[in-house]
C-alpha positions as CSV (number, residue, x, y, z in Angstrom):
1,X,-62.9,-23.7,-18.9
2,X,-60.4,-25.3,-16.8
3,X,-62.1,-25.6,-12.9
4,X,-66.3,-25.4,-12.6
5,X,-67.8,-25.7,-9.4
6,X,-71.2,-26.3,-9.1
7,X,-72.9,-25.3,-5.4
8,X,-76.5,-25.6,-4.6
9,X,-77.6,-22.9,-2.1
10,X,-80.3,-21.5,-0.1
11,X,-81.7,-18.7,-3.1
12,X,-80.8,-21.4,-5.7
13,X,-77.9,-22.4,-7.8
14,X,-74.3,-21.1,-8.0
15,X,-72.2,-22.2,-10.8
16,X,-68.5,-20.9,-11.4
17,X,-65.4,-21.6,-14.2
18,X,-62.1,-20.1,-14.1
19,X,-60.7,-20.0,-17.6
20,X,-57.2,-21.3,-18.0
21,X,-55.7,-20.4,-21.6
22,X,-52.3,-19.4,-22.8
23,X,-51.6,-15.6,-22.9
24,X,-51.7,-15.0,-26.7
25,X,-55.7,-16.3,-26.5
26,X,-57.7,-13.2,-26.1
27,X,-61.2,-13.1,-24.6
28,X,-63.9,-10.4,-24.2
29,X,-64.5,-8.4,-21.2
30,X,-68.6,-8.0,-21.0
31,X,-70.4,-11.4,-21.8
32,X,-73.0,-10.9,-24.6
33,X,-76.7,-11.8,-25.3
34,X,-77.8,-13.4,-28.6
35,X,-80.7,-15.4,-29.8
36,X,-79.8,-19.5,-31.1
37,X,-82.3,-22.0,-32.4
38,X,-85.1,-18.7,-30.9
39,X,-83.4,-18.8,-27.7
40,X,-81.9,-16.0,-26.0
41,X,-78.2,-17.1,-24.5
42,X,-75.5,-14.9,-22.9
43,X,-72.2,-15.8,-22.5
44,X,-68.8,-14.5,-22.8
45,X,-67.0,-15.4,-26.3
46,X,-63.9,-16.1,-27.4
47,X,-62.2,-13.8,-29.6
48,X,-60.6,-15.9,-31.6
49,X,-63.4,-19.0,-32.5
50,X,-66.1,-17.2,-31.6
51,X,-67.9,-19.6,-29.2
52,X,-67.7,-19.9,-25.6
53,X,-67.0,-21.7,-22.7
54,X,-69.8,-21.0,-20.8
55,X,-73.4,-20.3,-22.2
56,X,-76.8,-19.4,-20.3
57,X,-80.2,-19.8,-22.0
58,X,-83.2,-18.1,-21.1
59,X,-85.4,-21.7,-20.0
60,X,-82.7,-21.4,-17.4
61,X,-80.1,-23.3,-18.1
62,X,-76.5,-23.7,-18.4
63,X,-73.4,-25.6,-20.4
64,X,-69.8,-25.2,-19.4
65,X,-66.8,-26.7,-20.9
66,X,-63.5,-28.2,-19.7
67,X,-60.5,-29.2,-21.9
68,X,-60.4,-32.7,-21.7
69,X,-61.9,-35.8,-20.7
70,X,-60.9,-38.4,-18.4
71,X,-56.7,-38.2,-19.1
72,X,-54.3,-35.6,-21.0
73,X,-54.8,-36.8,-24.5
74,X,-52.5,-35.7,-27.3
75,X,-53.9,-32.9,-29.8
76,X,-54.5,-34.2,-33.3
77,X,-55.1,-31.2,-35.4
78,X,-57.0,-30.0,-37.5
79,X,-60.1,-30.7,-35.7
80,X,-63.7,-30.8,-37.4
81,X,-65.6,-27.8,-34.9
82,X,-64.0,-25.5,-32.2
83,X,-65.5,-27.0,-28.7
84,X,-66.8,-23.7,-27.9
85,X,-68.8,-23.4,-30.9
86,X,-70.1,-26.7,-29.7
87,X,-71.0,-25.6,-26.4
88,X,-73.8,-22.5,-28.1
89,X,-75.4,-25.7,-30.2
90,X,-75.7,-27.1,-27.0
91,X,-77.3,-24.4,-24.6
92,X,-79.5,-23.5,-27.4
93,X,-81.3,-27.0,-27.4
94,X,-84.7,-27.5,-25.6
95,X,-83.4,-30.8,-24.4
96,X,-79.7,-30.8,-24.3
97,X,-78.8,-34.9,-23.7
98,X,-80.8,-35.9,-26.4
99,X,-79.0,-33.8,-28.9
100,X,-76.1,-34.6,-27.2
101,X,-77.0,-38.5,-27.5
102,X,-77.3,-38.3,-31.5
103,X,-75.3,-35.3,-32.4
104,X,-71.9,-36.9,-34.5
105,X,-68.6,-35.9,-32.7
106,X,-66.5,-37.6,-35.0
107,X,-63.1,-35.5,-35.4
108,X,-63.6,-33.6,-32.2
109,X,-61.2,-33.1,-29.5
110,X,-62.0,-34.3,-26.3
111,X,-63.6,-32.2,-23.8
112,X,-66.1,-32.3,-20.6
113,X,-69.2,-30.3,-20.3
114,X,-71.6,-29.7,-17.3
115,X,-75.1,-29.1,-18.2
116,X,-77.7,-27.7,-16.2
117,X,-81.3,-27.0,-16.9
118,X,-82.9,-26.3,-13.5
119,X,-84.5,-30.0,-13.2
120,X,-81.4,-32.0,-13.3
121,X,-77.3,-31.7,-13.4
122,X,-75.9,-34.2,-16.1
123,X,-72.2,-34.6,-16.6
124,X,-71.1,-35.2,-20.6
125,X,-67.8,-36.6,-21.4
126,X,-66.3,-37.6,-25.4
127,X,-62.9,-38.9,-25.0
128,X,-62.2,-38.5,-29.4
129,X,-64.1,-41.9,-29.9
130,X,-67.0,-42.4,-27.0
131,X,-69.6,-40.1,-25.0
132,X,-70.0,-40.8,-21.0
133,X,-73.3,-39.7,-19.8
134,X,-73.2,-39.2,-16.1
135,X,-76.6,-37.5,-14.1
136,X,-75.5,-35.6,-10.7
137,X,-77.5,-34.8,-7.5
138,X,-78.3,-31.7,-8.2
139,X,-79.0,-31.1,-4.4
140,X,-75.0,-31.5,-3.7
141,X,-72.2,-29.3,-4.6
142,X,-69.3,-30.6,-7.0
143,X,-66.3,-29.4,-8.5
144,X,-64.1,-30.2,-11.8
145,X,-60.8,-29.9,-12.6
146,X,-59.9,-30.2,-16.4
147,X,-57.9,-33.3,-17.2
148,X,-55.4,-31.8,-19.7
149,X,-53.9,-29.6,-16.7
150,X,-54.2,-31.1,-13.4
151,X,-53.3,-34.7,-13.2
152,X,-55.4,-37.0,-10.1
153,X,-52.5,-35.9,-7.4
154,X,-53.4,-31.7,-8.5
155,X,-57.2,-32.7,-8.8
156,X,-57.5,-34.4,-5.6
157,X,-56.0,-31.7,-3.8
158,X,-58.5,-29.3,-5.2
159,X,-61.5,-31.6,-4.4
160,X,-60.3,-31.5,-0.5
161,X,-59.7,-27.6,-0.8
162,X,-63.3,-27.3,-1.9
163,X,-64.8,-29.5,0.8
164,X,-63.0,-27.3,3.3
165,X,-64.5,-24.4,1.7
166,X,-67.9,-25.7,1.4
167,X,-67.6,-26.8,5.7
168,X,-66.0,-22.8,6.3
169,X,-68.2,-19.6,7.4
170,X,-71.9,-19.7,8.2
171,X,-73.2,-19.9,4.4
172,X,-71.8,-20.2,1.0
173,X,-72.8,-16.6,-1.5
174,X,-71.7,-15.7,-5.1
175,X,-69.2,-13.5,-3.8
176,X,-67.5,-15.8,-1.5
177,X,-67.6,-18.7,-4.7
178,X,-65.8,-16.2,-6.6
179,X,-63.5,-15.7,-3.9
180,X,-62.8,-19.2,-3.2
181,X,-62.1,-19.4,-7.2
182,X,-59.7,-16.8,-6.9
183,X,-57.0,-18.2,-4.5
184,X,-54.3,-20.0,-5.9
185,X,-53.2,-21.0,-2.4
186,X,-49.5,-20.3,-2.9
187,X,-49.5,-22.8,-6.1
188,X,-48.8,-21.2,-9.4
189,X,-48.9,-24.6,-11.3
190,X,-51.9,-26.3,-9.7
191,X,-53.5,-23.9,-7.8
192,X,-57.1,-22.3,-8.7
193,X,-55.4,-19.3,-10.2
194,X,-52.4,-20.8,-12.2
195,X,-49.5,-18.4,-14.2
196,X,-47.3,-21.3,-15.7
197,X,-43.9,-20.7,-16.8
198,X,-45.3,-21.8,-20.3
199,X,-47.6,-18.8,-20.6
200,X,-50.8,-21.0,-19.5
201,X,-52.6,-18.3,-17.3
202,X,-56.4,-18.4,-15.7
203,X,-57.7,-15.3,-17.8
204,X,-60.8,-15.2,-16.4
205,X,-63.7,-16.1,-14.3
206,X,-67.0,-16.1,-15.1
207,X,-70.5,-17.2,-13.0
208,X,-73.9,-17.7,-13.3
209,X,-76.3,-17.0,-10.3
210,X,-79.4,-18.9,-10.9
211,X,-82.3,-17.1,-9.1
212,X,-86.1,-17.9,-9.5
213,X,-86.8,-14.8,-11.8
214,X,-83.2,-14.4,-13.2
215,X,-80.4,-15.0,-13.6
216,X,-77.1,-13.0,-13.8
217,X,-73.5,-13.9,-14.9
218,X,-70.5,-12.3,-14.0
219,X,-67.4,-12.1,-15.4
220,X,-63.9,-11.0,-14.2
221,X,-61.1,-10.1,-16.9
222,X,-58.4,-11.1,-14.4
223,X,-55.5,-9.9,-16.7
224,X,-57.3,-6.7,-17.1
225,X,-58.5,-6.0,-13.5
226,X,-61.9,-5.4,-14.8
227,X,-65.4,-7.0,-14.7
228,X,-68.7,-7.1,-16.0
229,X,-72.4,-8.1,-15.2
230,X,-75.5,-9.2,-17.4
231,X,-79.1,-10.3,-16.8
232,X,-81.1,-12.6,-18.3
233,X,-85.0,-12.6,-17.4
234,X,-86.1,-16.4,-17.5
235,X,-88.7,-17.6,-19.7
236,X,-91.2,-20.1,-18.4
237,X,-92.0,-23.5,-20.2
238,X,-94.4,-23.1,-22.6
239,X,-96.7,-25.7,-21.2
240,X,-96.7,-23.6,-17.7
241,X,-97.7,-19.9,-19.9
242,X,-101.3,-19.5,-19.1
């Protein structure tokens, strides 16, 4: 929930998150299929709240959260709603920024989420007291870095490490995406795998390959060494079912 990448390519859309979380938070290993507001959605959940940080729904679409929004912002506890839970109201929508537009976030703490639906790529941002609506070429590739962890020197530097990845080999694939989100490039503290002397730790990493038929999310339990695949058949519209 900590660094998304999102990278159009030539067999459709690739869309990545390495979750960074302190080594007491527990997570499970295989992500999960279950049906929300009559919409299928996998994703992996989190142990302790029960929601998620990354959600697929079966109209093809996707939400995925970062901690934060535009700056490191000081907790405020108790909040009203886990973000995560807030992420499966949100993938289980039929048309996510108009839910997102009236939905009351009052006593929420602040968070990013990237939302995409097939169509489009919108960027949603609620700083505690005010939501930023961004729309994204969907056609280009971008990468975030959440604000509670990196500051703009650590987030920068990540930004030019994924250009140079996006410019390297003859053609960008799932596996090489997950491979890219995997390096820490020698930097504990800042680096796309992080193991902080405060026990913050990337966990995991999960994707979503978005193909025309399906679309399949895997998931690496990095502190385990193991990981897990799941499928989820896309359902048409129903104004293109004949």
């Amino acid at each position: 929930m900590c660094t998304v990448s999102y990278i159009p390519t030539k067999d459709g859309v690739v869309i990545t998150s390495n979750r960074d979380e302190h080594i007491s938070r527990s997570t499970n290993l295989s992500p999960r299929e279950k049906k929300i507001n009559g919409q299928k959605i996998l994703f992996p959940e989190d142990a302790r709240a029960g929601g998620s940080w990354f959600a697929i729904n079966e109209s093809g679409g996707a939400v995925v959260l970062l901690n934060g929004a535009f700056e490191n912002h000081k907790r405020t506890p108790p909040y009203a709603m886990s973000r995560g839970l807030i992420v499966l109201e949100v993938v289980a929508q039929q048309e996510t920024i108009p839910y997102l537009e009236g939905v009351a976030l009052k006593n929420i703490e602040p968070f990013t989420l990237v939302l995409y639906n097939g169509p489009d790529l919108w960027e949603f941002r609620w700083d505690g007291k005010k939501k930023y609506f961004s729309e994204r070429d969907r056609s280009q590739a971008y990468i975030w870095s959440s604000a509670t962890l990196y500051d703009k020197t650590a987030i920068h530097v990540r930004e030019r490490l994924f250009s140079e990845f996006l410019v390297s080999g003859e053609g960008i694939t799932a596996a090489s995406t997950i491979g890219f989100h995997q390096n820490n490039h020698g930097d504990f503290e800042n680096g796309f795998v992080i193991d902080r002397k405060n026990g913050l730790k990337t966990l995991s990493i999960t994707q979503a390959v978005f193909g025309q038929q399906q679309i399949t999310m895997n998931h690496l339990d990095l502190s385990l060494e193991k990981k897990a695949s799941a499928f989820l058949e896309k359902v048409p519209p129903l104004e293109t079912l004949p």
